[in-house]
Biotite code that builds the C-alpha atoms (Angstrom):
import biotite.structure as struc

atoms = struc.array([
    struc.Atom([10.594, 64.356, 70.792], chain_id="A", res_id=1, res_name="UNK", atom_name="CA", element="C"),
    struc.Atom([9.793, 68.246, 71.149], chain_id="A", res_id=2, res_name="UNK", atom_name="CA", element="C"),
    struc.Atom([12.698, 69.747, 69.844], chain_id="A", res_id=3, res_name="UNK", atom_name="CA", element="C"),
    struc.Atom([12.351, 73.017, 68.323], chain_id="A", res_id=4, res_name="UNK", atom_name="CA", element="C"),
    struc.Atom([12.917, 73.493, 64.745], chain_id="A", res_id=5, res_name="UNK", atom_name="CA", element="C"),
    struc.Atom([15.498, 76.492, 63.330], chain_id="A", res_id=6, res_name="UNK", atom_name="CA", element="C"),
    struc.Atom([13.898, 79.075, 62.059], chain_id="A", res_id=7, res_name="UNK", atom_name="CA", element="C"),
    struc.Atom([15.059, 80.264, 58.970], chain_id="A", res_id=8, res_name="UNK", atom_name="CA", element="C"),
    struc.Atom([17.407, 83.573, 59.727], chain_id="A", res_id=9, res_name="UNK", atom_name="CA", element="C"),
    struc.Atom([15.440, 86.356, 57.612], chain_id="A", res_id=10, res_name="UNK", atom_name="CA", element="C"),
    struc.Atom([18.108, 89.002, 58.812], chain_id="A", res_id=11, res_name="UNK", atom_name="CA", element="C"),
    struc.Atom([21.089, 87.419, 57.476], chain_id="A", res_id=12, res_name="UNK", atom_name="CA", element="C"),
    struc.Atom([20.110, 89.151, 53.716], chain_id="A", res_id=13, res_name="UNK", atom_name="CA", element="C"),
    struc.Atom([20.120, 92.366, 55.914], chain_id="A", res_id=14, res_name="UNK", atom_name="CA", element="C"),
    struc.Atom([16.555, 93.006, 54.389], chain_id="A", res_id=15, res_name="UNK", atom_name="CA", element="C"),
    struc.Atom([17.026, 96.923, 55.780], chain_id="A", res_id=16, res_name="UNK", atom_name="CA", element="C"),
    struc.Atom([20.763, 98.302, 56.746], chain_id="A", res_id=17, res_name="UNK", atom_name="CA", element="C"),
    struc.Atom([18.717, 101.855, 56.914], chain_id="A", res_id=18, res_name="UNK", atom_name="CA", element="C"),
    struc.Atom([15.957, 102.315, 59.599], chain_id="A", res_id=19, res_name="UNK", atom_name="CA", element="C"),
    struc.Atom([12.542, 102.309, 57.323], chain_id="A", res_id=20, res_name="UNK", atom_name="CA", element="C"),
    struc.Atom([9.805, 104.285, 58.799], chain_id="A", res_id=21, res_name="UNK", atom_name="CA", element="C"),
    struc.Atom([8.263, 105.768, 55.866], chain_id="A", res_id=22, res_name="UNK", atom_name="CA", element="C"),
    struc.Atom([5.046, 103.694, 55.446], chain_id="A", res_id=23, res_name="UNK", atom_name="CA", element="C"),
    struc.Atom([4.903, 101.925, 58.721], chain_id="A", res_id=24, res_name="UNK", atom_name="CA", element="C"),
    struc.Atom([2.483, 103.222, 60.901], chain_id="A", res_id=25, res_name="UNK", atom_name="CA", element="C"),
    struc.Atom([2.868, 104.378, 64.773], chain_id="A", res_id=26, res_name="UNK", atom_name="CA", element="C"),
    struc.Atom([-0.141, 102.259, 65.639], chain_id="A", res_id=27, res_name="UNK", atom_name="CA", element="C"),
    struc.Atom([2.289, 99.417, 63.830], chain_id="A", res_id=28, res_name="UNK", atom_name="CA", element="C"),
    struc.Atom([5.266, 99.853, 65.738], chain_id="A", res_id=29, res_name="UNK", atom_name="CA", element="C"),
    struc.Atom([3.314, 100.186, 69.117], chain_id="A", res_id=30, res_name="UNK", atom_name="CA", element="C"),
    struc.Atom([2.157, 96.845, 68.363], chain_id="A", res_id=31, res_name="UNK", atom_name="CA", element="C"),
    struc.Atom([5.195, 95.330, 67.444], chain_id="A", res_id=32, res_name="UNK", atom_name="CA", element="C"),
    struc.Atom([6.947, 96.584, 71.019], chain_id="A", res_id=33, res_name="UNK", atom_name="CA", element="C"),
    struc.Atom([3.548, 95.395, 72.780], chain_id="A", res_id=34, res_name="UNK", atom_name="CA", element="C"),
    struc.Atom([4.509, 91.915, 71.213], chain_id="A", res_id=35, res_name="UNK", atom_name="CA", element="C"),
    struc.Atom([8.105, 91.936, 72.794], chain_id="A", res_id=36, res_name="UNK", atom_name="CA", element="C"),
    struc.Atom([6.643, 92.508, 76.093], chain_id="A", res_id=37, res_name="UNK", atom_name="CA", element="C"),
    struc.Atom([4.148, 90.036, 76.153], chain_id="A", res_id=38, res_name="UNK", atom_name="CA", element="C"),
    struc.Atom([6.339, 87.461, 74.527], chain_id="A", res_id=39, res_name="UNK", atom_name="CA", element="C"),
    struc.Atom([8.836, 88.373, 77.238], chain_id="A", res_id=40, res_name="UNK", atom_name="CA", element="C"),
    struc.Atom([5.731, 87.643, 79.947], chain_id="A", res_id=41, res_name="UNK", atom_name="CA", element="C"),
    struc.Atom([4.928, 85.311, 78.162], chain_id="A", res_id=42, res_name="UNK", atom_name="CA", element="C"),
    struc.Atom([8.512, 83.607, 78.719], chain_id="A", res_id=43, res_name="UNK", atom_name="CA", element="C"),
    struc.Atom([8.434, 84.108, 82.549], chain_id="A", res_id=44, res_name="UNK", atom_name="CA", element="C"),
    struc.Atom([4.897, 82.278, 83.209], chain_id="A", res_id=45, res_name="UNK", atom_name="CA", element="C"),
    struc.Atom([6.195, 79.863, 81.234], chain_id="A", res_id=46, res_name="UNK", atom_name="CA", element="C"),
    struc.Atom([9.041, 78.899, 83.337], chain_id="A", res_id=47, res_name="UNK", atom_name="CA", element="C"),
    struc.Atom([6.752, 79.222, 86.104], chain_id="A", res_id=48, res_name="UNK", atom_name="CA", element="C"),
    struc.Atom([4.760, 76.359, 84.598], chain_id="A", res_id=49, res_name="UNK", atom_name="CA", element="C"),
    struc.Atom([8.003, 74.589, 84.058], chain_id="A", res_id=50, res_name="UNK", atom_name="CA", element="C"),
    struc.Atom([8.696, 74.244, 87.400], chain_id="A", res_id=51, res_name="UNK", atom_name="CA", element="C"),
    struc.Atom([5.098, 72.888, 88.393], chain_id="A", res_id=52, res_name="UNK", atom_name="CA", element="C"),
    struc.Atom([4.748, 70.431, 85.469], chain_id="A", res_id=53, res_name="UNK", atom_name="CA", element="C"),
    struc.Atom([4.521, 66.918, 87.219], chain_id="A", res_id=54, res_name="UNK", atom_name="CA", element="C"),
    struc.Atom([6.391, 65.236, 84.663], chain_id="A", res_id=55, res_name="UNK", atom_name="CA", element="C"),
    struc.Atom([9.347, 65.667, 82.737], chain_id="A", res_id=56, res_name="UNK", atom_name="CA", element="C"),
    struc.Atom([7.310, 65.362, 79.125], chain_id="A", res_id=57, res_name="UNK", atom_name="CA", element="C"),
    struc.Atom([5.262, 68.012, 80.249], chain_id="A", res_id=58, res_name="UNK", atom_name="CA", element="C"),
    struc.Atom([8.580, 69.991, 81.283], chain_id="A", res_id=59, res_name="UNK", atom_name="CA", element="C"),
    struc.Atom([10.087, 69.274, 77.805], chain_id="A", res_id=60, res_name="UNK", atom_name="CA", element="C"),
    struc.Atom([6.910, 70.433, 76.371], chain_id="A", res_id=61, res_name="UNK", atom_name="CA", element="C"),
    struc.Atom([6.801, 73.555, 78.136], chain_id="A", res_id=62, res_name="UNK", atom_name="CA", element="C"),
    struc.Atom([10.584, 74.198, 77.784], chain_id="A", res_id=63, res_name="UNK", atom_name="CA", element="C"),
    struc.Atom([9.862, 74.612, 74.003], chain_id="A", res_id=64, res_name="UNK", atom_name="CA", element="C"),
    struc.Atom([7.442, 76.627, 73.947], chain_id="A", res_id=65, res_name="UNK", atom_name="CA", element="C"),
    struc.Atom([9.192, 78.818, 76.085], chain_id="A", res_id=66, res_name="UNK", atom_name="CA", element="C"),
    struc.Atom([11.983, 78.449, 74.188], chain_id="A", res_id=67, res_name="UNK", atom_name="CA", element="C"),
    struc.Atom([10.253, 79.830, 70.860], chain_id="A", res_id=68, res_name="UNK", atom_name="CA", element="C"),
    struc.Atom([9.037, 82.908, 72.740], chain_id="A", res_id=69, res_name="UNK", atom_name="CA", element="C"),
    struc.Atom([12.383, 83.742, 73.393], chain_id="A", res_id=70, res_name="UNK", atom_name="CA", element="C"),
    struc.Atom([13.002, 83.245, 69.882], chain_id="A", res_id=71, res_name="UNK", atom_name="CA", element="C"),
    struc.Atom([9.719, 85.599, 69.048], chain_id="A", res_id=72, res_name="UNK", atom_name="CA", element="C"),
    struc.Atom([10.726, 87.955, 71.331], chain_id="A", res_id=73, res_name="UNK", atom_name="CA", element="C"),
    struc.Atom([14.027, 88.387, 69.198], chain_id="A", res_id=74, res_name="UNK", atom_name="CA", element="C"),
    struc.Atom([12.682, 88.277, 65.679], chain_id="A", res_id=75, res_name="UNK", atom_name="CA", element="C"),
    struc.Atom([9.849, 91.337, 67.190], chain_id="A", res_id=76, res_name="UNK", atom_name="CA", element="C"),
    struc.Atom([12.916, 93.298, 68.352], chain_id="A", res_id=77, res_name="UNK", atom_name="CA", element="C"),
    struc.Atom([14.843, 93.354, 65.276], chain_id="A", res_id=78, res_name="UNK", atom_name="CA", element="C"),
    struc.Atom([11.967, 94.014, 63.325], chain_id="A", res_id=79, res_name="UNK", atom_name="CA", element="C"),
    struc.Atom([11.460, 96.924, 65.201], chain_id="A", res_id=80, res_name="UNK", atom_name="CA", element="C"),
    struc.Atom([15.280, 97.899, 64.976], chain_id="A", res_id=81, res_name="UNK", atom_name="CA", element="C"),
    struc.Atom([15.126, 96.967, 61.331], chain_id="A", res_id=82, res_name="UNK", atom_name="CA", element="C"),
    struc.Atom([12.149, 99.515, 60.678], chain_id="A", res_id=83, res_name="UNK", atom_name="CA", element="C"),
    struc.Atom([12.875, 102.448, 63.721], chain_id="A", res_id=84, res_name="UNK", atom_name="CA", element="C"),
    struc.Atom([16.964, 102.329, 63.642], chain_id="A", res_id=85, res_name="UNK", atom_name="CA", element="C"),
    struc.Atom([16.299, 102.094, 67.093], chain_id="A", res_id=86, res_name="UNK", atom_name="CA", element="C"),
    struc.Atom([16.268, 99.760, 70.161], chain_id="A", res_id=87, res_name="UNK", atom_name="CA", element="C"),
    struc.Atom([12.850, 98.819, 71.991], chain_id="A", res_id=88, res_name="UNK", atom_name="CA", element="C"),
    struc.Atom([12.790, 100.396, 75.190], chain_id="A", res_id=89, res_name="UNK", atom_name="CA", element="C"),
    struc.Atom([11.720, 98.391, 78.117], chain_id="A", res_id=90, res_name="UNK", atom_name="CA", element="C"),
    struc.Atom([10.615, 100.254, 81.071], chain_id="A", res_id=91, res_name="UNK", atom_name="CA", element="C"),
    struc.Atom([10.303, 97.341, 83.347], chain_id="A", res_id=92, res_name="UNK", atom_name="CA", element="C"),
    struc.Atom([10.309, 93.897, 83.420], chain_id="A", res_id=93, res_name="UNK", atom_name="CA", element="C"),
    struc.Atom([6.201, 92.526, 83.119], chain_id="A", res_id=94, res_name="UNK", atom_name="CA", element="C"),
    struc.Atom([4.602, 90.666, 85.897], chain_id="A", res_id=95, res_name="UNK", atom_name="CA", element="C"),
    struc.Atom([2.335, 87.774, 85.936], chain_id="A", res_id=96, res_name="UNK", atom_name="CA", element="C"),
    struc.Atom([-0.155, 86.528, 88.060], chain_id="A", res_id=97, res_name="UNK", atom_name="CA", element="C"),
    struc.Atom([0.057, 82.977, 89.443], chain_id="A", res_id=98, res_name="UNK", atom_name="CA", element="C"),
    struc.Atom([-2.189, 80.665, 88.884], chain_id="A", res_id=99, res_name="UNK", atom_name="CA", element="C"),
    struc.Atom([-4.212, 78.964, 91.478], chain_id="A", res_id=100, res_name="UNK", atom_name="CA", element="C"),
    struc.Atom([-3.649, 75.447, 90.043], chain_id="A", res_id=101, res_name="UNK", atom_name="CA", element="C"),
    struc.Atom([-0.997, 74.109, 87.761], chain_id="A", res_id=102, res_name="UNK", atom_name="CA", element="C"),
    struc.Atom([-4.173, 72.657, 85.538], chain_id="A", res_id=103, res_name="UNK", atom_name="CA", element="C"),
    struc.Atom([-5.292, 76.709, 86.275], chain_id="A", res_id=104, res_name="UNK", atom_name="CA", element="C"),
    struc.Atom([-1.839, 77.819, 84.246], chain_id="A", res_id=105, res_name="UNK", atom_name="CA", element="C"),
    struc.Atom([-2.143, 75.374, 81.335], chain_id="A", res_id=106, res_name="UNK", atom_name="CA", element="C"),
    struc.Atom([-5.536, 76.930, 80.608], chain_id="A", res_id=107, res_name="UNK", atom_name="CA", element="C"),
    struc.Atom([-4.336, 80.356, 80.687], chain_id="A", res_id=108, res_name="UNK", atom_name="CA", element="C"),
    struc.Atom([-1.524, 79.697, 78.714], chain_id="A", res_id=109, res_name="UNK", atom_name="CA", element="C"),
    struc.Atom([-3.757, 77.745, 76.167], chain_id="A", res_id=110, res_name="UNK", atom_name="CA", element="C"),
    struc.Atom([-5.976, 80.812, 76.059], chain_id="A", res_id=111, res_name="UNK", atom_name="CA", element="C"),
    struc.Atom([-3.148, 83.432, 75.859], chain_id="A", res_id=112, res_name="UNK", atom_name="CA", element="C"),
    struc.Atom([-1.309, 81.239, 73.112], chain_id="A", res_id=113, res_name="UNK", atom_name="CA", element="C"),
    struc.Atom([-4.833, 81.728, 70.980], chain_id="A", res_id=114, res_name="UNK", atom_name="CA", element="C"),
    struc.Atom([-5.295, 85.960, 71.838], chain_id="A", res_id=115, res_name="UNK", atom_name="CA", element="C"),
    struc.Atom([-1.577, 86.134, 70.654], chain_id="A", res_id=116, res_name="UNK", atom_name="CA", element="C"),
    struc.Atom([-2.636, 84.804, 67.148], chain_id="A", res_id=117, res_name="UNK", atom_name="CA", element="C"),
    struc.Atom([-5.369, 87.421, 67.368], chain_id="A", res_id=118, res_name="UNK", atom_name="CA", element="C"),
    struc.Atom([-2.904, 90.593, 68.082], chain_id="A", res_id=119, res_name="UNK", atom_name="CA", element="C"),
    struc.Atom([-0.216, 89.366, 65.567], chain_id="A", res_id=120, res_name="UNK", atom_name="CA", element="C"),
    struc.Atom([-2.391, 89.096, 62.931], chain_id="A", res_id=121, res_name="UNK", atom_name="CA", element="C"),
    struc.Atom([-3.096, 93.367, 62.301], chain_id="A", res_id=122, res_name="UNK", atom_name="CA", element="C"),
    struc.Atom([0.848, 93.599, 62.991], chain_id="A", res_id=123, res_name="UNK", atom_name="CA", element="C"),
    struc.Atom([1.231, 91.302, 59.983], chain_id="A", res_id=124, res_name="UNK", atom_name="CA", element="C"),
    struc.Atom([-0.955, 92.866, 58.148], chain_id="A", res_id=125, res_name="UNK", atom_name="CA", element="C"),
    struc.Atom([0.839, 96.696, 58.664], chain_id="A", res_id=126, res_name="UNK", atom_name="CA", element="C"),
    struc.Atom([3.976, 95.888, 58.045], chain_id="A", res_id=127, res_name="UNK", atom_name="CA", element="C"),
    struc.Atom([6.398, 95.433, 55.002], chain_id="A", res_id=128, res_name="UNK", atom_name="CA", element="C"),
    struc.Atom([6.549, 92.595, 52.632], chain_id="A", res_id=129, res_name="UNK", atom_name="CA", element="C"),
    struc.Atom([9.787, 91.570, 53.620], chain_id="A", res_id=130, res_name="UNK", atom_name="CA", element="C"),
    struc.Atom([8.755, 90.394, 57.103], chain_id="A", res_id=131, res_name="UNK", atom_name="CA", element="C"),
    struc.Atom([5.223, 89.112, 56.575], chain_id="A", res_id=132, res_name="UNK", atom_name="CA", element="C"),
    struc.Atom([7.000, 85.160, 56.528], chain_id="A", res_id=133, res_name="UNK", atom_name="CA", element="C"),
    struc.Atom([8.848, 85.864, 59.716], chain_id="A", res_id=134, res_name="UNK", atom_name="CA", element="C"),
    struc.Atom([5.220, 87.021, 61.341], chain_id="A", res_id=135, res_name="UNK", atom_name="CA", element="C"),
    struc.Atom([3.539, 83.932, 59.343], chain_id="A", res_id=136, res_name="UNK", atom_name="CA", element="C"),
    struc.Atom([6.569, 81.637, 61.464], chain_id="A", res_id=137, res_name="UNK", atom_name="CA", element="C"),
    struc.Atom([5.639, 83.313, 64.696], chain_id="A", res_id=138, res_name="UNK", atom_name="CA", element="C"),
    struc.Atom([1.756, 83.193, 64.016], chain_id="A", res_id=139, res_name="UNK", atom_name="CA", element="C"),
    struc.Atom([2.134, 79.251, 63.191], chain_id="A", res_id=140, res_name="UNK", atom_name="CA", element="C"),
    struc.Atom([4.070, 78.907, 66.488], chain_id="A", res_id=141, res_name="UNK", atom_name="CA", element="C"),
    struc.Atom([1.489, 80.181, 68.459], chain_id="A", res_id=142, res_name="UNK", atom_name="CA", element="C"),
    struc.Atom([-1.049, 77.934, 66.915], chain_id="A", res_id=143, res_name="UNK", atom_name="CA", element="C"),
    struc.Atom([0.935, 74.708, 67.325], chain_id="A", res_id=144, res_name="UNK", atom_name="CA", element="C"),
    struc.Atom([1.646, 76.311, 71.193], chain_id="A", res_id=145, res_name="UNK", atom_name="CA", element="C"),
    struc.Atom([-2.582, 76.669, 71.653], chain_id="A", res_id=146, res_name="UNK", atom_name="CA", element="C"),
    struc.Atom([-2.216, 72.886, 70.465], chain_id="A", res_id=147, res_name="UNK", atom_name="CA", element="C"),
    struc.Atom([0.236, 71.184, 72.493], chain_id="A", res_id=148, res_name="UNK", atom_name="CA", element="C"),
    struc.Atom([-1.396, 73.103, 75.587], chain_id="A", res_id=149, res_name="UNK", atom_name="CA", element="C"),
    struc.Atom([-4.385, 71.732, 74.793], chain_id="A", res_id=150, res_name="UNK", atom_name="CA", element="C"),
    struc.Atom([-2.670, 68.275, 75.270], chain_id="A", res_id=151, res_name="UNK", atom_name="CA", element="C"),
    struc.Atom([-1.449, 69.042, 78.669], chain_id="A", res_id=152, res_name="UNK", atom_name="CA", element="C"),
    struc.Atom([-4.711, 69.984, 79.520], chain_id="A", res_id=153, res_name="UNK", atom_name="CA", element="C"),
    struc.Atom([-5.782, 66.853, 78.610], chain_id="A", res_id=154, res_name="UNK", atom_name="CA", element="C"),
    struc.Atom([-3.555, 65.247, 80.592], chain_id="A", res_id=155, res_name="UNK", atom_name="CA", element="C"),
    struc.Atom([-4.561, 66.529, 83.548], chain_id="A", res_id=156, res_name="UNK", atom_name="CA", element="C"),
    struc.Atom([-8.066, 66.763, 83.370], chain_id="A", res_id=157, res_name="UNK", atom_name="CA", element="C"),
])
């Protein structure tokens, strides 16, 4: 009922097979590894929530989402590979806080789901033509993630 859909593999025409940093900013690429991170912290408070959803729908709905942060994560790496030549460098692995209540997650997440949509928007914006569609993809998700958290709220309100 929640299955993800494929996303289309925008690396497979090998849009750069030479690291292109001429025209991409510093501020850019800052804000493209910011977005690994956070997807990746994203990722882990979202199996968190996983394991506190009280139903298995709500799992499944979760486990989605989860599971297309894992794919943003990806697409923000290589895009950053694609325009550096060079691999993100993670110092250490982000933390999360835990959230008094399960209902106390879904909000967060709901909330976080909308500032993501808000920080990927200027990284869209700065970088080359060739991956604006794979940021408009992620963007989308993040929406349609605000969305279905804002059913589980629902639920248990």
């Amino acid at each position: 009922m929640f299955q993800n859909y494929n996303y289309p593999d925008y690396y497979q025409y090998g849009f750069r097979q030479t690291p292109m940093t001429t025209g991409v900013s510093q501020q850019c690429l800052q804000r493209v590894s910011k977005a690994v991170q956070d997807e990746r912290h994203d990722e882990l408070f979202y199996q968190y929530l996983i394991s506190n959803a009280p139903t298995q729908e709500q799992k499944q709905i979760i486990s989605s989402i989860r599971d297309d942060e894992r794919k943003h994560n990806q697409m923000f790496r290589r895009i950053y590979r694609d325009l550096t030549g060079q691999e993100i460098q993670i110092t250490s692995e982000p933390q999360f806080k835990r959230p008094t209540s399960y209902i106390d997650g879904i909000k967060q997440a709901l909330f976080g789901e909308l500032h993501a949509v808000e920080e990927y928007r200027p990284i869209r914006e700065c970088l080359p033509v060739a991956y604006k569609d794979a940021l408009f993809l992620i963007i989308t998700d993040e929406i349609k993630h605000a969305s279905k958290y804002n059913y589980l709220f629902t639920l248990n309100k």
